[in-house]
C-alpha positions in Angstrom: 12.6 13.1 -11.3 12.6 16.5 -11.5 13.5 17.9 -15.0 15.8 14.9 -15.0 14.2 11.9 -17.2 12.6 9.8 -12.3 13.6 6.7 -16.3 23.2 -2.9 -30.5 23.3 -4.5 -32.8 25.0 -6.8 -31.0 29.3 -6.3 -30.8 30.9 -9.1 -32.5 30.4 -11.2 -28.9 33.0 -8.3 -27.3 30.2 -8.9 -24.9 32.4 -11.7 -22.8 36.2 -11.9 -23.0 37.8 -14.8 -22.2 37.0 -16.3 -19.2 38.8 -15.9 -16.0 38.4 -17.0 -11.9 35.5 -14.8 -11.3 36.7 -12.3 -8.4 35.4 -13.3 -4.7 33.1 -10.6 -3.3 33.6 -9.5 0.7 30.2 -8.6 1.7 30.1 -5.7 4.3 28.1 -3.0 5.7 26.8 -0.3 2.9 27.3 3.3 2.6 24.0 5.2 3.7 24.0 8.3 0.7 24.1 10.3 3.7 20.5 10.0 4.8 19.1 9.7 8.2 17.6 6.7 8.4 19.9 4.8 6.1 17.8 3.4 2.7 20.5 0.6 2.6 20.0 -0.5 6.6 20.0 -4.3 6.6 21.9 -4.3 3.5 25.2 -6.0 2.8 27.5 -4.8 0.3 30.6 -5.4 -1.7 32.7 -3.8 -4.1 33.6 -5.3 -7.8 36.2 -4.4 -10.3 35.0 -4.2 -14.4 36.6 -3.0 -17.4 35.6 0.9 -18.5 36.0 -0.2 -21.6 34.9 -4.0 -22.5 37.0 -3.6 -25.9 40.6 -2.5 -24.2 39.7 -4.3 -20.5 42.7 -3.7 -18.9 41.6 -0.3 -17.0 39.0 -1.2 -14.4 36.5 1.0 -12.6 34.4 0.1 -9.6 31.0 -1.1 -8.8 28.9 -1.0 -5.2 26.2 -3.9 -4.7 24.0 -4.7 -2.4 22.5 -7.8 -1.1 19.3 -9.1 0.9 19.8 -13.1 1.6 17.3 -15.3 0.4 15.7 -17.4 3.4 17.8 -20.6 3.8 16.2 -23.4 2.3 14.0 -21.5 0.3 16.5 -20.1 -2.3 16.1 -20.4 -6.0 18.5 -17.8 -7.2 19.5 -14.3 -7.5 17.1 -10.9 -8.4 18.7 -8.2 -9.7 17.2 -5.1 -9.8 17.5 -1.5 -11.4 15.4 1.7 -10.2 15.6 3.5 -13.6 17.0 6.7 -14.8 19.5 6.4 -15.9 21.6 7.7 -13.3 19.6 6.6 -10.5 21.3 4.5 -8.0 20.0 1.4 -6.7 21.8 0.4 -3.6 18.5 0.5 -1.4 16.6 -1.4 -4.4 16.8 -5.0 -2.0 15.2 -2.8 1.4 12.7 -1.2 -0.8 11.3 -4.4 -1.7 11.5 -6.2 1.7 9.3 -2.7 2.8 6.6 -3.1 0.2 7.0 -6.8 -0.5 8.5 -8.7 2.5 5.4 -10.1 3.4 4.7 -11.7 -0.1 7.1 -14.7 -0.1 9.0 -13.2 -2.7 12.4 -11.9 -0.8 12.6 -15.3 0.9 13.4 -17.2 -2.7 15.9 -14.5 -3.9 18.8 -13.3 -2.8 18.0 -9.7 -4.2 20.7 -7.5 -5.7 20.9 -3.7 -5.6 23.7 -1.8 -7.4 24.7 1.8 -8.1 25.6 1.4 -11.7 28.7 2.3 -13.4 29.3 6.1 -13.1 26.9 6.6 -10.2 27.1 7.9 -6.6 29.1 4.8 -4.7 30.0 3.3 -7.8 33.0 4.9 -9.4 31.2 8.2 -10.6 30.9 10.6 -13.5 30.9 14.3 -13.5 29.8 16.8 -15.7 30.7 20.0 -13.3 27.7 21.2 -13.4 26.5 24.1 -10.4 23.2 25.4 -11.6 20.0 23.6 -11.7 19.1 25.1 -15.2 22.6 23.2 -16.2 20.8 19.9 -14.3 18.1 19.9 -16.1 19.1 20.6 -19.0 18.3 17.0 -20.3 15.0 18.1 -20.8 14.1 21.4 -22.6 12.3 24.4 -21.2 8.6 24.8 -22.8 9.1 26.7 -26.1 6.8 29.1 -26.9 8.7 30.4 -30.6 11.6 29.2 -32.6 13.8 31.9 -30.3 13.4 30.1 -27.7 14.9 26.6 -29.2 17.9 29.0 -29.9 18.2 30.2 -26.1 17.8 26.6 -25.1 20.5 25.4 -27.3 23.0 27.8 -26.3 22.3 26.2 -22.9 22.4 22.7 -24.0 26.0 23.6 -26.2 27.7 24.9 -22.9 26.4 21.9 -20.7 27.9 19.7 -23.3 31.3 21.5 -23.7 31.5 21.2 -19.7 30.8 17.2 -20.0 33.5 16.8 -22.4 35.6 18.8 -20.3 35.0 17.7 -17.1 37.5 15.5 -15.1 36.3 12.5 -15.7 36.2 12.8 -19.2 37.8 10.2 -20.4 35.4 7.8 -18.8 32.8 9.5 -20.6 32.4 7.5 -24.0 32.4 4.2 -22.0 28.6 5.3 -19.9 26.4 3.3 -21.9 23.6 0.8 -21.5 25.5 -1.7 -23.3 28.5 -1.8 -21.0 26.2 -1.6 -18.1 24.3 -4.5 -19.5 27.4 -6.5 -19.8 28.4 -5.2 -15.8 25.6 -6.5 -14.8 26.9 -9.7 -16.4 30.1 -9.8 -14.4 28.0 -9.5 -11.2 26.2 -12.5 -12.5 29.9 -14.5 -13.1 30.8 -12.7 -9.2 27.8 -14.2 -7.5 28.8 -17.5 -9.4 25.3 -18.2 -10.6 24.5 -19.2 -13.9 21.9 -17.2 -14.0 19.7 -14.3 -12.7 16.4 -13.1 -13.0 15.8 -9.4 -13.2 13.4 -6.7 -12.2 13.6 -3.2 -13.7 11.8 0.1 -14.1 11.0 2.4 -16.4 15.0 3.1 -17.8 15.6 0.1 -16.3 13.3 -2.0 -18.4 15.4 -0.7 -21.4 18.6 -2.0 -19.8 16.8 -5.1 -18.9 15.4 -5.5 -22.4 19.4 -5.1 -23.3 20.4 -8.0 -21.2 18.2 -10.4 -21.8 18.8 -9.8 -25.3 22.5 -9.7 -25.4 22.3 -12.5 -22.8 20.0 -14.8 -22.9 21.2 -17.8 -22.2 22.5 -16.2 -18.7 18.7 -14.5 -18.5 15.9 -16.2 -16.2 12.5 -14.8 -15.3 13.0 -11.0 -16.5 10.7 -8.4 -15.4 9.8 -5.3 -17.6 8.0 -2.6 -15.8 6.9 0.7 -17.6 8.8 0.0 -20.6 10.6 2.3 -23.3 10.6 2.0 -26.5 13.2 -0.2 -29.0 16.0 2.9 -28.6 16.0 3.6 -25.2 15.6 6.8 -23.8 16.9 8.4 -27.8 15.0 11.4 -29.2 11.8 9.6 -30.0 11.3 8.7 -26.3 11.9 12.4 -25.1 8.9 13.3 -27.2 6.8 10.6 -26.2 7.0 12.3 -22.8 4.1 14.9 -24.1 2.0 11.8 -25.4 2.3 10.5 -21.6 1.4 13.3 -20.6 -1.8 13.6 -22.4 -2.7 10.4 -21.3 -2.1 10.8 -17.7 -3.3 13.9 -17.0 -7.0 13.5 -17.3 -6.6 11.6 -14.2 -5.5 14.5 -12.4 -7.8 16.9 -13.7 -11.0 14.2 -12.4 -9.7 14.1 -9.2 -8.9 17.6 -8.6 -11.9 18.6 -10.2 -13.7 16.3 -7.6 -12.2 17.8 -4.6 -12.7 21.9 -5.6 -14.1 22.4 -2.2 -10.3 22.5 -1.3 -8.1 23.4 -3.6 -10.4 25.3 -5.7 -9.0 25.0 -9.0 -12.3 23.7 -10.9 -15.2 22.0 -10.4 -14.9 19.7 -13.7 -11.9 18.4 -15.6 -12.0 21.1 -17.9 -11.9 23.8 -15.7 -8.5 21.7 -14.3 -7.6 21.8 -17.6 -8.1 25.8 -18.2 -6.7 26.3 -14.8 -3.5 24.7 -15.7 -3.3 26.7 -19.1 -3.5 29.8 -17.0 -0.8 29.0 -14.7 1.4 27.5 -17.2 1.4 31.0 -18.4 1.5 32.8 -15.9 4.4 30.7 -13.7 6.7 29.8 -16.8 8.1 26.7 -18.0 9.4 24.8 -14.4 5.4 24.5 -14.1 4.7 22.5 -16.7 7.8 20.1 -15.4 6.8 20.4 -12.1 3.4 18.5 -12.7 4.7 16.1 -15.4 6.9 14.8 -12.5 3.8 14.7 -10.2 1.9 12.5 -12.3 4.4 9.7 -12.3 2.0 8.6 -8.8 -1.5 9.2 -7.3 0.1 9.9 -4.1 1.2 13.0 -6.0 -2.1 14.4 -6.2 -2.5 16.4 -2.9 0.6 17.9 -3.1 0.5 18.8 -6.8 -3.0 20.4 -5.8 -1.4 22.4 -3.0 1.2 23.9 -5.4 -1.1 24.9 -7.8 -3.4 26.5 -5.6 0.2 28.4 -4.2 -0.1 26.6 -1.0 3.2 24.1 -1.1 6.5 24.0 -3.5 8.1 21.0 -4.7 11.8 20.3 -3.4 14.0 18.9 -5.1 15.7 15.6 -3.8 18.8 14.8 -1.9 20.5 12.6 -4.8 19.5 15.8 -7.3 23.0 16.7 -7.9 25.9 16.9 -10.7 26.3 12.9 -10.6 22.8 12.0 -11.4 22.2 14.2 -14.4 25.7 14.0 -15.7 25.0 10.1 -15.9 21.9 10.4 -17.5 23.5 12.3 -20.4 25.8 10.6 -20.6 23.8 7.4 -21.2 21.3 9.3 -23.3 23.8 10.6 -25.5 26.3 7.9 -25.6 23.4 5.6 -26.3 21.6 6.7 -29.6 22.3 9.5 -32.6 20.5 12.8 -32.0 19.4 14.9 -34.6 22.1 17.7 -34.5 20.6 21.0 -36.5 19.0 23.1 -34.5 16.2 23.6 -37.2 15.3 19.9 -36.5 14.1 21.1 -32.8 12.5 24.0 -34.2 10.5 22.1 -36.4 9.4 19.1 -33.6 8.6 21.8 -31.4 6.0 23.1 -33.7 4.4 19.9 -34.8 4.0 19.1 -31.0 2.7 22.3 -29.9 -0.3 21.0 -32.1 -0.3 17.8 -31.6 0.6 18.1 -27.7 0.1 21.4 -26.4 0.6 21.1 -22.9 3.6 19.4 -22.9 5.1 19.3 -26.3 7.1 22.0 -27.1 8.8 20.9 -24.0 9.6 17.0 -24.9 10.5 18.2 -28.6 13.1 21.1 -27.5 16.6 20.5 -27.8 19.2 19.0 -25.1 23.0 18.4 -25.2 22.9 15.3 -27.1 22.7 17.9 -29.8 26.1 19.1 -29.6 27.7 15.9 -28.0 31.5 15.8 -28.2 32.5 12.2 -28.5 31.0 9.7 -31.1 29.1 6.7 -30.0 31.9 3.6 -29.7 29.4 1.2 -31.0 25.6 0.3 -32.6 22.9 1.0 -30.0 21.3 -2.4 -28.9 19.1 -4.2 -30.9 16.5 -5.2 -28.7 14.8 -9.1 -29.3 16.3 -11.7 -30.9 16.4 -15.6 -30.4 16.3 -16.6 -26.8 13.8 -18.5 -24.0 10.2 -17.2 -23.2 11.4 -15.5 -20.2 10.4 -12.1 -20.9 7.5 -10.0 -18.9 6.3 -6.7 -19.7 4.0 -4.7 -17.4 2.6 -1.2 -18.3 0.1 1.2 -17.4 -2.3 2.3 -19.9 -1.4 5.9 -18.8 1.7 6.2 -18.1 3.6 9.9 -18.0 7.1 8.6 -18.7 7.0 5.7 -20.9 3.5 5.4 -23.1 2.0 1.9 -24.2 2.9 2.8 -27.7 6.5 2.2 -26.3 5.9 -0.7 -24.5 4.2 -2.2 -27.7 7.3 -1.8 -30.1 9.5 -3.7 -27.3 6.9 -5.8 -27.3 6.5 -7.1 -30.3 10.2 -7.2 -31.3 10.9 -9.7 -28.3 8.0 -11.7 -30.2 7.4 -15.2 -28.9 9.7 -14.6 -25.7 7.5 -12.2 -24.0 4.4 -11.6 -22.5 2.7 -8.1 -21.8 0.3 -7.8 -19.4 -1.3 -3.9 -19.5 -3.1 -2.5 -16.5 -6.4 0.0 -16.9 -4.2 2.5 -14.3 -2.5 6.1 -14.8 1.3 5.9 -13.2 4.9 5.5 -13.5 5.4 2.0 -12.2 3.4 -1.0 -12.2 4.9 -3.6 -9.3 4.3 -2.6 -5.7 1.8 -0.2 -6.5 -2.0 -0.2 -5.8 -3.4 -2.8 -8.3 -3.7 -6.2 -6.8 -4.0 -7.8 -10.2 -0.7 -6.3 -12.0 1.5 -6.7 -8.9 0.1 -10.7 -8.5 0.9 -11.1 -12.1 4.6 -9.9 -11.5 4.9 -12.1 -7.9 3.4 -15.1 -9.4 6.2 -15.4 -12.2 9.3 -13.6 -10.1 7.8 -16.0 -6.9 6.2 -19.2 -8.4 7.5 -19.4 -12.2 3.9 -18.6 -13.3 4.6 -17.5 -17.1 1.2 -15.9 -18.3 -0.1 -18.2 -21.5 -0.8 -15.1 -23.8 -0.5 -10.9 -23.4 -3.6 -10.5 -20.8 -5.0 -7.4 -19.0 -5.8 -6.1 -15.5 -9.0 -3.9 -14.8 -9.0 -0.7 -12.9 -8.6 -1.9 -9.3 -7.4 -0.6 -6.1 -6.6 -2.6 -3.6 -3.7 -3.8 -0.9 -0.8 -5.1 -2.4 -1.7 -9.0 -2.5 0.4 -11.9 -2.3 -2.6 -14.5 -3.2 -1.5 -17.3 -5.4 
């Protein structure tokens, strides 16, 4: 994610109105975003009408999901699954995991569920009519430097707001939440006619997970937490965290660069890394300092963070990097939680962070639209927890960019004696399908067998093949 974030008290049971037939879904080929190869080949999809507004459900809007068929005759259920954001669609979600998992068992029990959720790409969308990247990435502050430049930024942030409540879809705008899409994903439940699903999702997507399972949980049945916010979502808290992640993650970068100076040549120990980046954080302005936060959401970063650095390579941004994606993502963040609205607060964040979290900071603590939002939130954010089954695993890196452990920890311990966390000794944005044999078994042994760890447990520092041992 480049610039953009690459993540209730419960209503008075508005969750479910009355019951009706649920609607039968005609599975058919998917849209292909365009791309060459297609991310959604061997995907079936279908189309499904849910209220914008779950209070006044008579208008509908429309959502896209995908399917990969269990194996017949090895079918326990369905998998849903989320890729983050928010604003991230998920249509290719079920051939993602049959690429990195297919040979695990795991696909064959499931009949795995993508979906572009509401307000995104082939789901009925959102726009914000924004044409410039700085108005794209506006979720996420420039570096400040002085308390000037929280005023520049927030003359920024106050247009790109204006435009989102102008916008022509406007008046969908107050109804992007993570409540609603929490209680869309439980009318794909009542579509698929299951009782229940299980439920895999990443960083944002562990917060709307979390949201399910706790609005839900009686419709909730092995739910998977990876790299997990905080209690509040993506709110103002969780945008400063961002520098704490970054503290914690980028010592990893700095050891490996450090041991490969014979070619990129930008220090032979981690504190030359760390001097070198100083220099060109000043030298390069404040996309630099994004541009290597977003690198160090993987390893497989390194080499080509490395090669920008040294001037040899520039990042590009994405093919789904458009209007849609950040529009939705503000719109979520903002509808989702109460920012701080004086100016003055930013100013003063961005100060304690600059020395707290210098090389970061005063970027995560500068202010965004959610400032100068023009709707009020329709209801309570979601209160995450509550009474329900001990269904609930959380995975999480010990240095993770995006969403710290400290995060992971509140959600955590406010799920109490639902949930297990099991924390891996690894640097990254993502803990399932990734390089450590021992996180990823933990996830396929409860997703695949119904293994429910017996206490919050631990994986070492490991690299290895993704296993599918028992």
């Amino acid at each position: 994610m480049r610039k953009t974030l690459v993540l209730l008290a419960f209503l008075p049971l508005l969750a479910a109105p009355p019951a009706t037939a649920a609607p039968r879904l005609a599975w058919t080929s998917c849209p292909d975003y365009g791309m060459t190869p297609s991310p959604t080949a061997g995907l079936d999809c279908a189309t499904l009408r849910v209220p914008l507004d779950y209070a006044h459900p008579d208008r509908t809007i429309e959502l896209t999901i995908s399917r990969h068929a269990a194996t017949p005759g090895k079918r326990r259920g369905v998998l849903l699954m989320n890729p983050g954001g928010p604003g991230s669609p998920g249509l290719a979600m079920p051939a993602q995991l049959m690429q990195r998992m297919g040979d695990s068992g795991l696909p064959d029990a499931y009949d795995v569920i993508g979906f572009d959720p509401r307000g995104t790409t082939y789901s009925t969308p959102v726009t914000c009519g924004m044409t410039t990247a700085e108005e794209r990435g506006a979720v996420l502050g420039p570096y400040a430097d002085n308390p000037e430049d929280v005023v520049t930024t927030a003359a920024t942030a106050r247009a790109v707001a204006r435009q989102c409540g102008n916008a022509s879809t406007k008046d969908m705008l107050p109804h992007m939440t993570t409540a609603n899409t929490a209680r869309d994903l439980d009318r794909i439940r009542e579509a698929l006619g299951e009782k229940k699903i299980s439920y895999y999702g990443v960083s944002y997507g562990s917060y709307l997970g979390a949201a399910y399972t706790s609005m839900f949980p009686g419709h909730s049945d092995r739910i998977v937490l990876d790299s997990v916010l905080g209690l509040r979502g993506l709110d103002v808290r969780a945008n400063q965290r961002f520098a704490e992640g970054f503290d914690d993650r980028f010592p990893d970068f700095a050891a490996w660069a450090a041991a490969r100076d014979d070619v990129y040549h930008l220090g032979r120990t981690p504190e030359a890394v760390t001097a070198k980046f100083a220099e060109l954080a000043a030298a390069r302005g404040p996309e630099f300092r994004s541009d290597t936060w977003n690198a160090l959401y993987a390893d497989e970063n390194f080499p080509a963070l490395a090669a920008e650095w040294a001037g040899t390579a520039r990042t590009a941004a994405g093919p789904l990097d458009g209007d849609n994606r950040a529009a939705l993502q503000l719109q979520v963040l903002c509808n989702d939680s109460d920012w701080p609205e004086q100016v003055g607060y930013y100013q003063r964040a961005v100060e304690r962070a600059r020395v707290a979290h210098p090389m970061f900071g005063p970027a995560a603590a500068n202010v965004n639209p959610c400032a100068f939002w023009p709707v009020e939130r329709t209801e309570p954010p979601v209160r995450v927890g509550g009474p329900g089954p001990a269904d609930v695993l959380l995975v999480q890196n010990r240095r993770d960019p995006a969403t710290p452990l400290s995060g992971a920890r509140e959600t955590r311990a406010a799920f109490g004696n639902r949930a297990r966390m099991v924390t891996v000794d690894a640097g990254g944005h993502g803990v399932f399908t990734r390089d450590n044999a021992c996180g990823n078994n933990v996830v396929l042994r409860y997703l695949r067998d119904g293994v429910f760890p017996a206490a919050d447990a631990s994986c070492p520092a490991q690299v290895s093949a993704v296993s599918s041992a028992q």
